[in-house]
C-alpha positions as CSV (number, residue, x, y, z in Angstrom):
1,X,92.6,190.3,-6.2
2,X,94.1,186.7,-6.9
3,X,92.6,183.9,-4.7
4,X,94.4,183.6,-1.7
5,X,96.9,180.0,-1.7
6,X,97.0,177.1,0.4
7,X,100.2,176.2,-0.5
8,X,103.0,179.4,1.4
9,X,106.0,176.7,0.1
10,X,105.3,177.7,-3.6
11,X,103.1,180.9,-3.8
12,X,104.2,184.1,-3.3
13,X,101.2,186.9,-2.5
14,X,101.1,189.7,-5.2
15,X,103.1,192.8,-4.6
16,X,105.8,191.2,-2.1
17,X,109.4,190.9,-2.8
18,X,110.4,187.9,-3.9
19,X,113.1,185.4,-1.1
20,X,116.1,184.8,-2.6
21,X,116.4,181.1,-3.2
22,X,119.1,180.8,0.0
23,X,116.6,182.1,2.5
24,X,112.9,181.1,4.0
25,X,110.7,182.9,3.8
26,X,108.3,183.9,7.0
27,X,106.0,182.0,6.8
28,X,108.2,179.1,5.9
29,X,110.1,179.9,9.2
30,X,106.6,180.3,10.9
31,X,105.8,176.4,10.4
32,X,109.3,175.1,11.0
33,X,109.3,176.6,14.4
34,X,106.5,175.4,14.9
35,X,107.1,171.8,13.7
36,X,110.6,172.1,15.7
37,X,108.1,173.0,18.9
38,X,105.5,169.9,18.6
39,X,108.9,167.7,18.6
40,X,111.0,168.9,21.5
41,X,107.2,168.9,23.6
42,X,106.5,165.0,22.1
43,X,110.5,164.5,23.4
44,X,110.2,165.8,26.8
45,X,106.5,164.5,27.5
46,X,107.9,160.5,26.7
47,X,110.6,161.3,28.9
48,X,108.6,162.9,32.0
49,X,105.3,161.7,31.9
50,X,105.7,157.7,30.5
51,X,105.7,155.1,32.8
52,X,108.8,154.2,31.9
53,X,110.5,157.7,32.0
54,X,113.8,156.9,33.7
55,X,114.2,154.0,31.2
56,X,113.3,156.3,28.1
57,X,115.7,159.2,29.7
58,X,118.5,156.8,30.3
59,X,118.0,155.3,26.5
60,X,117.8,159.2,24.8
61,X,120.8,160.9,27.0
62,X,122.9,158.2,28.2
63,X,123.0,155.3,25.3
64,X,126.7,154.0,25.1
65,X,127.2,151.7,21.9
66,X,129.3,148.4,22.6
67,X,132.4,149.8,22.5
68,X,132.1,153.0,24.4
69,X,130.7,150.3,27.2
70,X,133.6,148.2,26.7
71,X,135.9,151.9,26.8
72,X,134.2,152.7,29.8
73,X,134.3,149.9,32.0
74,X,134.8,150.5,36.1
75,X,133.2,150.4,39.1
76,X,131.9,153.7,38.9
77,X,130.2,153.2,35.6
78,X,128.6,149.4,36.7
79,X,127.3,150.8,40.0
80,X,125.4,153.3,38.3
81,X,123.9,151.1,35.8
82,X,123.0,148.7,38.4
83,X,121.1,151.7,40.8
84,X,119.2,152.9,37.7
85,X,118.1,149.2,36.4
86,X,117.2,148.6,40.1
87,X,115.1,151.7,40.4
88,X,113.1,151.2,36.7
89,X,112.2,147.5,38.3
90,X,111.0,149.5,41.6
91,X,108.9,151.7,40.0
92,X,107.4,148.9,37.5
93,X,106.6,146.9,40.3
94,X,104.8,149.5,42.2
95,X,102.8,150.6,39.2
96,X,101.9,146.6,39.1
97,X,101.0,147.1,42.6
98,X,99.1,150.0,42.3
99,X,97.1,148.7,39.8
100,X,96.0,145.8,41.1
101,X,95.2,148.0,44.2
102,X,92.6,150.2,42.3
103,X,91.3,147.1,40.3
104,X,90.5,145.3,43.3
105,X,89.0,148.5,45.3
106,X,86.3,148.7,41.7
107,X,85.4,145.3,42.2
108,X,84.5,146.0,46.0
109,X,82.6,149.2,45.5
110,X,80.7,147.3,42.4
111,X,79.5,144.4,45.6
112,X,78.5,147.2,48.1
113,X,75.0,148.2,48.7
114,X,74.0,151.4,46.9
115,X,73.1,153.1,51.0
116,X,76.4,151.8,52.1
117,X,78.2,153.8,49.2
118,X,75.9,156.9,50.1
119,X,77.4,157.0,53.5
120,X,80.8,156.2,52.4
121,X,80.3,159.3,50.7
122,X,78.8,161.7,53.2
123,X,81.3,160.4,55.6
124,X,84.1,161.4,53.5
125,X,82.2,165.1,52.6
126,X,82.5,165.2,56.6
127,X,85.5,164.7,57.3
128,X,86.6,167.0,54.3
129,X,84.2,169.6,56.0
130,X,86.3,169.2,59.3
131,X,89.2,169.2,57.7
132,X,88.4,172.7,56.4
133,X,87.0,173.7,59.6
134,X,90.0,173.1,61.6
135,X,92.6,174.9,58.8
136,X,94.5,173.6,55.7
137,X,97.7,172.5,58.3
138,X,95.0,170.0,59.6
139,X,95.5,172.4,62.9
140,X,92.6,173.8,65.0
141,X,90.1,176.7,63.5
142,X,91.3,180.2,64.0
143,X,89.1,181.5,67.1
144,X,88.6,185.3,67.3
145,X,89.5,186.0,71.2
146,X,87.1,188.4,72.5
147,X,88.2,189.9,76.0
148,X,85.7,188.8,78.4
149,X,83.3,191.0,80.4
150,X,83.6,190.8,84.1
151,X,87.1,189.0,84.2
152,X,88.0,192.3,86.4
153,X,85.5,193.8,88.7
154,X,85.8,197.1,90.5
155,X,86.9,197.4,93.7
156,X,85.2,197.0,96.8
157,X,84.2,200.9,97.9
158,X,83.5,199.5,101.2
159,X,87.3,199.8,103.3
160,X,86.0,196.6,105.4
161,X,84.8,194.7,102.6
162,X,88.1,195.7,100.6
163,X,90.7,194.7,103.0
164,X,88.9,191.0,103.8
165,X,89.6,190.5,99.9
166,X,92.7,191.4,100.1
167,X,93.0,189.1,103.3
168,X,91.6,186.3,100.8
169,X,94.5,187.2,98.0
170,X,97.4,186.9,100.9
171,X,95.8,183.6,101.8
172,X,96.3,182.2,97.9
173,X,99.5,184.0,98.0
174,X,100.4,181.5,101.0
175,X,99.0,178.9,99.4
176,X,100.4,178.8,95.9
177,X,103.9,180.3,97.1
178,X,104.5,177.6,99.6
179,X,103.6,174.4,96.5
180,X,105.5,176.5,94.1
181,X,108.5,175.9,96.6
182,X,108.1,172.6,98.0
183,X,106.1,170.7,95.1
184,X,106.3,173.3,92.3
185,X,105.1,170.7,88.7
186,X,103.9,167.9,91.1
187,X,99.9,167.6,91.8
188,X,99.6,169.0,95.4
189,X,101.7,170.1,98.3
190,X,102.2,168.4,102.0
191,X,102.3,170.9,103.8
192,X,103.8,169.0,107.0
193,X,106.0,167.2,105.4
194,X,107.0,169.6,102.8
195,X,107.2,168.0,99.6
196,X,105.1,167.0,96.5
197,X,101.6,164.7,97.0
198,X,101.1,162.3,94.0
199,X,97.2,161.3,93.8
200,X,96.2,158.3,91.8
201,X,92.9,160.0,90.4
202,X,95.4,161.6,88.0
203,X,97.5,158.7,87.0
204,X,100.9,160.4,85.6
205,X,99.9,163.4,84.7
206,X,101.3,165.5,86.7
207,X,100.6,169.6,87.9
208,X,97.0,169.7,88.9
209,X,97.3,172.4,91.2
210,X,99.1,174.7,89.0
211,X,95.8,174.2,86.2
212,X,93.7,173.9,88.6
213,X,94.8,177.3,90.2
214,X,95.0,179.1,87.1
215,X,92.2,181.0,86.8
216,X,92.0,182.0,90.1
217,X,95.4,183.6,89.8
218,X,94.3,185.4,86.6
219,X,90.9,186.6,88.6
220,X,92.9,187.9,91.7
221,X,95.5,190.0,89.4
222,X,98.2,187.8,90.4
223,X,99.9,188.3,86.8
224,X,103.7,187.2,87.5
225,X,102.3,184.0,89.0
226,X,99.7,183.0,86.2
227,X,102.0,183.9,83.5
228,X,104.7,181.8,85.0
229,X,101.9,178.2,85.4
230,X,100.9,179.1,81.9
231,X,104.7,178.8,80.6
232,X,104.9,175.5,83.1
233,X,102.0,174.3,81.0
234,X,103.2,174.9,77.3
235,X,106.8,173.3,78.2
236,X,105.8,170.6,80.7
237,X,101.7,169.6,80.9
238,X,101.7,165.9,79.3
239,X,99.2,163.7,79.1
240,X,101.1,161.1,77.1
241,X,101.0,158.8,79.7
242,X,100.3,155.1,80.3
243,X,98.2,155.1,83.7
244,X,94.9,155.2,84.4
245,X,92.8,158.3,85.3
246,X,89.4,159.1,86.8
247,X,87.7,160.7,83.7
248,X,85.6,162.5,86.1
249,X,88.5,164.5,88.1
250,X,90.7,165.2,85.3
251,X,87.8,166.9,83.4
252,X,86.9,168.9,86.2
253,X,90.3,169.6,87.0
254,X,92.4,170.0,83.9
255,X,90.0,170.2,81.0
256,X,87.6,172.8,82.7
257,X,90.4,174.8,84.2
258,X,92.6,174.9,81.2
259,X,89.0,176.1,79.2
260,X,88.1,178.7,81.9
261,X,91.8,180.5,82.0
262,X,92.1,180.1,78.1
263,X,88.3,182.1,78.4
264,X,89.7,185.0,80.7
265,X,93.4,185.5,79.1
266,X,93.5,184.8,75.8
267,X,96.3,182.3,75.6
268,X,96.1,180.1,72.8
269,X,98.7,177.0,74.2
270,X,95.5,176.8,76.7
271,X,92.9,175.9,74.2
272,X,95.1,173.5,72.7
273,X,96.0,171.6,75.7
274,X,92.0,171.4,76.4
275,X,91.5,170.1,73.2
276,X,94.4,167.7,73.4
277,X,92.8,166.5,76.9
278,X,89.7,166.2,75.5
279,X,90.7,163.9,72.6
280,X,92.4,161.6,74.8
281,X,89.1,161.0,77.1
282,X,87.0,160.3,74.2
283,X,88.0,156.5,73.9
284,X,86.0,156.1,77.8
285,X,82.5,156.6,75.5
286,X,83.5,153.5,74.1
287,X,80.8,151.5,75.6
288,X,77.7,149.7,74.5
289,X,75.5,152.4,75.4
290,X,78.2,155.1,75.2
291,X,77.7,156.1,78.8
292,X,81.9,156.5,79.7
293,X,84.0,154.2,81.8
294,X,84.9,155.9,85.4
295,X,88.3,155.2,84.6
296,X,90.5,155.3,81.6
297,X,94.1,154.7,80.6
298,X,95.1,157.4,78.3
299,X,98.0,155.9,76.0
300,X,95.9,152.4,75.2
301,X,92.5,154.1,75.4
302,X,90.5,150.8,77.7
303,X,88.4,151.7,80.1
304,X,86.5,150.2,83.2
305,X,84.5,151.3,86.3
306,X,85.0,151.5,89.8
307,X,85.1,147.6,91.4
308,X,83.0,148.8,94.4
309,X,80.4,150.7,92.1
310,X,77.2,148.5,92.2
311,X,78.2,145.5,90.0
312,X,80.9,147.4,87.5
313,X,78.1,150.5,87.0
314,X,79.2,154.3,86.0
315,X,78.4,156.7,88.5
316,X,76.0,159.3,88.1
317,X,77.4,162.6,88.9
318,X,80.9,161.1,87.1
319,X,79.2,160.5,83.6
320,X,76.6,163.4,83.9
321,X,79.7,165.9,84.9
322,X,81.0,166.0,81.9
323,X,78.7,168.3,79.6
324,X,79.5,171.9,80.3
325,X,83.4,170.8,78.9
326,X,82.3,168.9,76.6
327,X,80.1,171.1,74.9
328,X,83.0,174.4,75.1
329,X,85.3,171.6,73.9
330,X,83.0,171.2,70.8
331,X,82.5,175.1,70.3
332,X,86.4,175.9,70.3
333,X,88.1,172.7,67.9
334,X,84.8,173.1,65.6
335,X,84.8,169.2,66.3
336,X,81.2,168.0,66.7
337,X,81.9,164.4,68.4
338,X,82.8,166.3,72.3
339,X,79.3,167.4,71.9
340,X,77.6,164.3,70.6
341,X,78.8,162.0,73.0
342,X,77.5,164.3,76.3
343,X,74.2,164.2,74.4
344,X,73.7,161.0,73.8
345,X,74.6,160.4,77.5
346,X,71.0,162.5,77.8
347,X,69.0,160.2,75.3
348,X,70.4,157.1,77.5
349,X,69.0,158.8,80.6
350,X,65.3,159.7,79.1
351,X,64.7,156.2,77.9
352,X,65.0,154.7,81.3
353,X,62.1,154.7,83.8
354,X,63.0,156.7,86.8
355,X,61.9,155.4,90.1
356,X,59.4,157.8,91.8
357,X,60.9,160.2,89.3
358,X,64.6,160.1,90.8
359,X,67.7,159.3,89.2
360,X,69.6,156.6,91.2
361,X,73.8,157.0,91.3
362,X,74.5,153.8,89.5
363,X,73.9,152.7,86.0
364,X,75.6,149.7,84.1
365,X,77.1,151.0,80.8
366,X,76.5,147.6,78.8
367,X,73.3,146.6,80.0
368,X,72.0,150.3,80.0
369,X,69.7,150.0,83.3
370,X,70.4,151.3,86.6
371,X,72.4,149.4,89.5
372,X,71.6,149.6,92.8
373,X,68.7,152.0,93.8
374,X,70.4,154.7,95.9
375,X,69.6,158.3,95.2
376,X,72.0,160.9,96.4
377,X,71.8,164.8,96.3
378,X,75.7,164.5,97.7
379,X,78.3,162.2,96.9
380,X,77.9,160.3,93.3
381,X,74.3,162.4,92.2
382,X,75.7,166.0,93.2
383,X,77.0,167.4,90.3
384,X,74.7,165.7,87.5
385,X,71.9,168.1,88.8
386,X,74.4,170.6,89.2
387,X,75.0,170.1,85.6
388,X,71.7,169.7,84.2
389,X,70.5,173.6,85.4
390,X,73.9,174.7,84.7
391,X,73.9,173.6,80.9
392,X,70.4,174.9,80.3
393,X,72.3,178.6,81.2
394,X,74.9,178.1,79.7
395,X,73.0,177.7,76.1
396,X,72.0,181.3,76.7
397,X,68.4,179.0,78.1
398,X,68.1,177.5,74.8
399,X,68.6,173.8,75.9
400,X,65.2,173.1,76.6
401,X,65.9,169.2,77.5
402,X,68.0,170.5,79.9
403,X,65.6,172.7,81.4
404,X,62.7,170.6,82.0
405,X,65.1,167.5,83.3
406,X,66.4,169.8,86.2
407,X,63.2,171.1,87.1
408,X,61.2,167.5,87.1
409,X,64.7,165.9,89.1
410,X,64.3,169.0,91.4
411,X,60.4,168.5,92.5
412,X,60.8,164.8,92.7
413,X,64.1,165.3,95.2
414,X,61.6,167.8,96.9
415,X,58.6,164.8,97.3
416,X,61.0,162.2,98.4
417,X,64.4,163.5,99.8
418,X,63.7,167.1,101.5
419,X,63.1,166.9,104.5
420,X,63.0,169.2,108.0
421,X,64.2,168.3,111.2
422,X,62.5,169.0,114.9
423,X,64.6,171.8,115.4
424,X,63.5,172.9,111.9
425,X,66.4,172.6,109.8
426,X,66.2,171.7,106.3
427,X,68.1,169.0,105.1
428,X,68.6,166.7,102.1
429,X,68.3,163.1,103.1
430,X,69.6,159.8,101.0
431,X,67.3,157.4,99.4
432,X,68.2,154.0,99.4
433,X,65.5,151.3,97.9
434,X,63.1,153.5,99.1
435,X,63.9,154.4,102.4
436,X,65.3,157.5,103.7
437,X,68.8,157.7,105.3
438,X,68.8,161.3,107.5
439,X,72.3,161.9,106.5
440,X,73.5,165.1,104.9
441,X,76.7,165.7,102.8
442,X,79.1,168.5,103.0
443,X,79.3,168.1,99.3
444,X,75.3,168.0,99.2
445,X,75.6,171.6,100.8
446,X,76.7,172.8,97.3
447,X,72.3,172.5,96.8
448,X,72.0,175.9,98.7
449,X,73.7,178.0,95.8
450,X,72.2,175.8,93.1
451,X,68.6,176.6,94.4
452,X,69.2,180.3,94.1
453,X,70.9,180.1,91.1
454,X,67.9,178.5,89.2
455,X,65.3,180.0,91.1
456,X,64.7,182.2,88.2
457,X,63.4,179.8,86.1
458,X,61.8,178.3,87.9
459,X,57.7,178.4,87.2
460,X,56.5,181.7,88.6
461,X,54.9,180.2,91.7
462,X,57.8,178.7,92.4
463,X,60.3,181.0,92.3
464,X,60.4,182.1,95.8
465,X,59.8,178.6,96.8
466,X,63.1,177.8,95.5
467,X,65.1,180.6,97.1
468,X,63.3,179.8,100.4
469,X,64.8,176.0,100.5
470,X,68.1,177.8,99.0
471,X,68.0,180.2,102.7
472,X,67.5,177.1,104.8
473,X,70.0,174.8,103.5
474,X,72.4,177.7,104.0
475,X,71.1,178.0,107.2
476,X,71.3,174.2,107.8
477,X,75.0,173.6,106.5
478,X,76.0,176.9,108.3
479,X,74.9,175.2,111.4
480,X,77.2,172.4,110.9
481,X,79.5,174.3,110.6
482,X,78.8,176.3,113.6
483,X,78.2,173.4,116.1
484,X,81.9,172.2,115.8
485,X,84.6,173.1,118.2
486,X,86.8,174.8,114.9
487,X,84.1,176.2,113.4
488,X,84.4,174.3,110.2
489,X,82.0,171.4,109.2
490,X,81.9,167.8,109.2
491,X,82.4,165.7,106.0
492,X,78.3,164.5,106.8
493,X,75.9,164.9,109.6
494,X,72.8,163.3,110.7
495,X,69.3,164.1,111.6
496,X,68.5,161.2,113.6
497,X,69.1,159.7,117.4
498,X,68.6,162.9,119.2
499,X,70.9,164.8,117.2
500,X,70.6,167.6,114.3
501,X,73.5,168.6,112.1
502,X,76.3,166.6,114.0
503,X,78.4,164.4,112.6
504,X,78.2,160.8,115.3
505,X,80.4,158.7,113.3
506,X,84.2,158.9,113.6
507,X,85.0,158.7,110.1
508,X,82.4,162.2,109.0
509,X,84.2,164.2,111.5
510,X,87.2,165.5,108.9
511,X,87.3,168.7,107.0
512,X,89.5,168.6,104.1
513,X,89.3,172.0,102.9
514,X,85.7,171.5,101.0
515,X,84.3,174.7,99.8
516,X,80.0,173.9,99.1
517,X,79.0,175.4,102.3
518,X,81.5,178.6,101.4
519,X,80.3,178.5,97.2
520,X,76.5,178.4,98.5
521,X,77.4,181.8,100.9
522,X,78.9,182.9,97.6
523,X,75.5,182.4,95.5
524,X,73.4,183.9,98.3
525,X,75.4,187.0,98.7
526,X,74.9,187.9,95.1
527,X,71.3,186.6,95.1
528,X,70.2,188.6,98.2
529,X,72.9,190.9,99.3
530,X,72.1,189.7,102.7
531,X,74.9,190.5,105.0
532,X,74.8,187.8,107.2
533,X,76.4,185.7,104.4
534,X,79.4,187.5,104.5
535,X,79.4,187.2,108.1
536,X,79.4,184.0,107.8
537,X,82.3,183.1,104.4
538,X,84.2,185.6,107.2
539,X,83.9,183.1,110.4
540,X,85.0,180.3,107.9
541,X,87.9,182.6,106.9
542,X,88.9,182.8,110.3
543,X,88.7,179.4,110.9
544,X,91.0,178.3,108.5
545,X,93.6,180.9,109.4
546,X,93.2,179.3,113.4
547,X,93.4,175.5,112.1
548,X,94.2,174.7,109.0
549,X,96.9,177.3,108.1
550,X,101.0,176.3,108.5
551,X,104.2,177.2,107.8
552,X,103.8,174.8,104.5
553,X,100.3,176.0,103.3
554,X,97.1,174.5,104.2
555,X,96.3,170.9,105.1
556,X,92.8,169.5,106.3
557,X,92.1,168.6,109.7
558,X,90.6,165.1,110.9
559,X,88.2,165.9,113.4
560,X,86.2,169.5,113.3
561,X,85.1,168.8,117.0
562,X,88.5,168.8,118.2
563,X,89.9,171.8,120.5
564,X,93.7,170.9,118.7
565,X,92.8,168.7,115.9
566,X,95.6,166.7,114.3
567,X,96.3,167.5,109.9
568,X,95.9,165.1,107.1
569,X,99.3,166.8,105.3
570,X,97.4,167.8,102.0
571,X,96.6,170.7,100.7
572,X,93.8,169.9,98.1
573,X,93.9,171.3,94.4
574,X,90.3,172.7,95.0
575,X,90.9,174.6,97.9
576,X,92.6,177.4,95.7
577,X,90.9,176.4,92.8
578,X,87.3,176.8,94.6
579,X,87.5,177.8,98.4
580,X,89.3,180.5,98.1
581,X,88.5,181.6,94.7
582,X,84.5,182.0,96.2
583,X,85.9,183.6,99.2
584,X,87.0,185.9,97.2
585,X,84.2,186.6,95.2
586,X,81.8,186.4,98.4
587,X,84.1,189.9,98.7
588,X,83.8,191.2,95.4
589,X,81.3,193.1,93.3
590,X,79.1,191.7,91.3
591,X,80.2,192.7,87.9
592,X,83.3,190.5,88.7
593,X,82.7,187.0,86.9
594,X,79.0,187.9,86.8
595,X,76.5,185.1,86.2
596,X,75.3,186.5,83.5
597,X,77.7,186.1,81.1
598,X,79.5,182.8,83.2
599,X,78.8,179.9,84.6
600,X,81.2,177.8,87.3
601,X,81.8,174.0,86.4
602,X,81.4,172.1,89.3
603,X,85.4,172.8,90.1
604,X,84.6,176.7,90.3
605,X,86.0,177.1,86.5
606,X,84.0,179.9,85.5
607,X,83.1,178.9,81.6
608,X,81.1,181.9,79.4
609,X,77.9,181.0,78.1
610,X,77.5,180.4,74.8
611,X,75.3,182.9,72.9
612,X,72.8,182.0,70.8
613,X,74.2,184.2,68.1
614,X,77.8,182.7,68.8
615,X,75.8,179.2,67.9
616,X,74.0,180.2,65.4
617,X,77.2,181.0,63.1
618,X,79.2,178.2,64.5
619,X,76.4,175.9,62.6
620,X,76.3,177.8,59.7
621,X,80.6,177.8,59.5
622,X,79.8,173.8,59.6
């Protein structure tokens, strides 16, 4: 067998037929095709992939030698020569441009610090990471809706028990029918005068009762009605809007409620509007110490406090009423900063010295220490204990911190502010510089429910400590409540001059639909199934029906002592949101919203807890 050739032009292989000298043979054809190939590729790559393509494209397709210039003179033919010259020179100079970019951006890198390019670098990874988290549109992560337990209890089997519930649904009905027709997308209703209520702790946003209402539609299987708020809130709920808000209130309001009716129904426009919220109240962390501003404008994002809060301070139960959101806010967007900032509101707190263990209501968010020394279980403290217990459950009693700063706030308020009065009523004083003030809250009365509700973990010895003082501050703001002429209780009442659970000032007297003294009946019920507390959310029922009801809805009155008390025209966004929605649930089984699986934000938005499960994958997604 002859040695095979390296040269298919001039040898042919033994035993083949011979080409006729007019044809190739296959091989031949084989490397012209082939040759023919590696051009046309080397053509089209210089004309798509140089620099200068649109030059080199223009040169190969469209030359035109002198004449056929001169031939095809006209204004058709110079304006297109003149576009593509103008756009080679375009693209040249932003090539230049570019370059110069990247050259300079080397020789900055080449000056930084090796650490500060290792951040650089893990803060890029992050955001990548979130970028992933939230979907490749740059939208929000997909979030599995699991349909909550309790959102629907069973039925009262008690007839009594059953029809005061429904009693309770007609009295929302009222309510919500009569702002749908006279105020229907504003914030609240006047019920006198029969038109819309604008409040400025909302700047321009507007429709606080319908979010703030939603849920409790949704629990009392008023379906037409929450369906129709929800489709007020994907076409109209804005908050691109350049006013100022309290950060506080619209949290409560808007962020919690819109979390806690996305949590029962399923609807995703409700998570997104949250979100949205949330993003625009970050900017009020922007402080020194990151402890927020009170209020905030939400278009430019600058913040400041309250002019009569204690030399420009943040207010206690405003910056430490913001965590049970804040951490829900963080679990649904899969965006870690909601979190981050509630927390490090906590590592401010623990570095300060507490005076005789209490936690005063002011504190200065550049300086970092406290304002003036006034300690408050009521009005500006409230809710920042509230919140404390309340997050520690809502970890599924994994937030340890949490735990043991309730429990130390809770015996020091018991040293110092807890006190019993001749008659032997216990009440919660104020502490101011060290010396009591025997004044009591209506908003303090919220202290009854959170007693029982944390009496549980409470050490073992204490236990039944802490649902004792929960009975008598029931028993203390019920008697408010029952010493009035109405039957409804005084905005605060003293312990002092002869008198015990009476309001003597003029300007305590009010009742503006408040519902602690009703939410604490709520928590007893369910803690004790003590009828009495039914007895009494039923008085207070009755009550509001005699003085507060009209043709318009519900307004509050300005003196509970009065026999025909006059009306302040407003019919507060928490009064369906919270007054009636524990009413109702003072009437309902325990399996409906049961505190095992939810817990209420301080606006009666009932928020599930978070699992530890449920957290343990959402850090491993991360």
């Amino acid at each position: 067998m002859p040695a095979p050739s390296v040269l298919p032009f001039t040898v042919t292989p033994t035993g083949r037929k011979s080409a006729s000298p007019s044809t190739f043979r296959l091989t031949e054809k084989f490397v012209l095709l082939l040759v023919f190939s590696a051009f046309i590729t080397l053509c089209f790559g210089a004309i798509f992939f140089l620099p200068d393509s649109s030059r080199l494209l223009s040169g190969v397709f469209f030359h035109s030698s002198a004449s056929d210039g001169a031939e095809a003179k006209g204004a058709v033919g110079s304006s297109s020569s003149g576009v593509i010259e103008g756009d080679v020179e375009s693209r040249l100079a932003k090539i230049r441009e570019d370059h110069a970019k990247a050259l300079q951006e080397a020789k900055d890198t080449l000056q930084k610090q090796p650490e500060k390019i290792k951040n650089e670098i893990k803060e890029e990874k992050d955001k990548v990471r979130e970028d992933i988290l939230r979907g490749k549109d740059g939208g929000l992560p997909e979030v599995a809706f699991n349909k909550p337990f309790g959102a629907v209890g069973r039925e009262p089997t008690d007839k009594d028990t059953l029809e005061k519930r429904a009693k309770i649904k007609e009295m929302m009905k009222h309510a919500w029918d009569n702002y749908k027709h006279y105020a229907w997308g504003m914030n609240e209703v006047k019920p006198i005068s029969k038109r819309g209520h604008a409040s400025n702790l909302f700047g321009n946003i507007q429709g606080a009762t319908i979010v703030d209402a939603l849920d409790t539609l949704y629990i009392m299987e008023m379906h037409d009605e929450f369906k129709e708020a929800t489709e007020w809130i994907a076409k109209n709920l804005d908050f691109s809007v350049n006013a100022e808000v309290s950060v506080f209130e619209v949290n409560i309001r808007f962020v919690g409620g819109l979390l806690s009716a996305y949590y029962l129904s399923g609807e995703e426009v409700l998570r997104k509007k949250a979100i949205e919220l949330g993003q625009k109240l970050l900017p009020a962390f922007n402080t020194p110490t990151g402890i927020p501003w009170a209020l905030l404008n939400l278009k430019s994002g600058v913040g400041r406090n309250w002019p009569w809060a204690s030399g420009g301070s943040s207010i206690l139960a405003e910056f430490g009423t913001l965590h049970l959101e804040f951490m829900h806010l963080s679990h649904l967007s899969g965006k870690p900063e909601f979190a981050e900032k509630v927390m490090n509101v906590r590592k401010v707190l623990n570095r300060l010295d507490k005076p005789q263990g209490l936690y005063p209501n002011y504190l200065n968010p550049n300086s970092g220490q406290w304002g003036q020394h006034h300690v408050s279980v009521g009005g500006l403290g409230d809710s920042f204990y509230e919140y404390l217990l309340k997050a520690w459950l809502m970890s599924d009693k994994t937030d340890e911190e949490a735990k043991r700063m309730y429990y130390d706030a809770m015996q020091a308020i018991e040293s110092h502010l807890i006190r019993k009065s001749n008659g032997g009523l216990t009440y919660i004083a104020e502490w101011k510089g060290g010396l009591l003030e025997h004044k009591m809250g209506h908003l303090t009365c919220f202290a009854g429910g959170m007693y029982a509700l944390g009496a549980d973990g409470a050490d073992s010895d204490k236990t039944g400590h802490h649902m004792e003082l929960a009975a008598e501050i029931a028993r203390t703001c019920h008697e408010s409540y029952d010493r009035t002429a109405t039957k409804l209780g005084p905005e605060a009442f003293r312990f002092d001059g002869g008198v015990e659970a009476i309001a003597t000032r003029q300007n305590e007297k009010y009742y503006i639909l408040r519902p602690e003294v009703i939410e604490t009946y709520m928590y007893m019920w369910r803690y004790t199934h003590d009828a009495k507390y039914r007895k009494w959310g039923w008085e207070a029922v009755q009550a509001l029906e005699q003085y507060c009801r009209l043709d318009g809805g519900y307004s509050g009155i300005k003196d509970v002592y009065a026999s025909r008390p006059g009306h302040d025209d407003v019919q507060q966004s928490f009064f369906l949101a919270e007054t009636l929605k524990y009413l109702y649930l003072l009437f309902s089984e325990d399996d409906h919203i049961p505190f095992d699986h939810w817990v209420f934000n301080t606006e009666a938005h009932p928020l599930p807890i978070i699992r530890k499960e449920d957290a343990t994958l959402k850090e491993k997604s991360v």
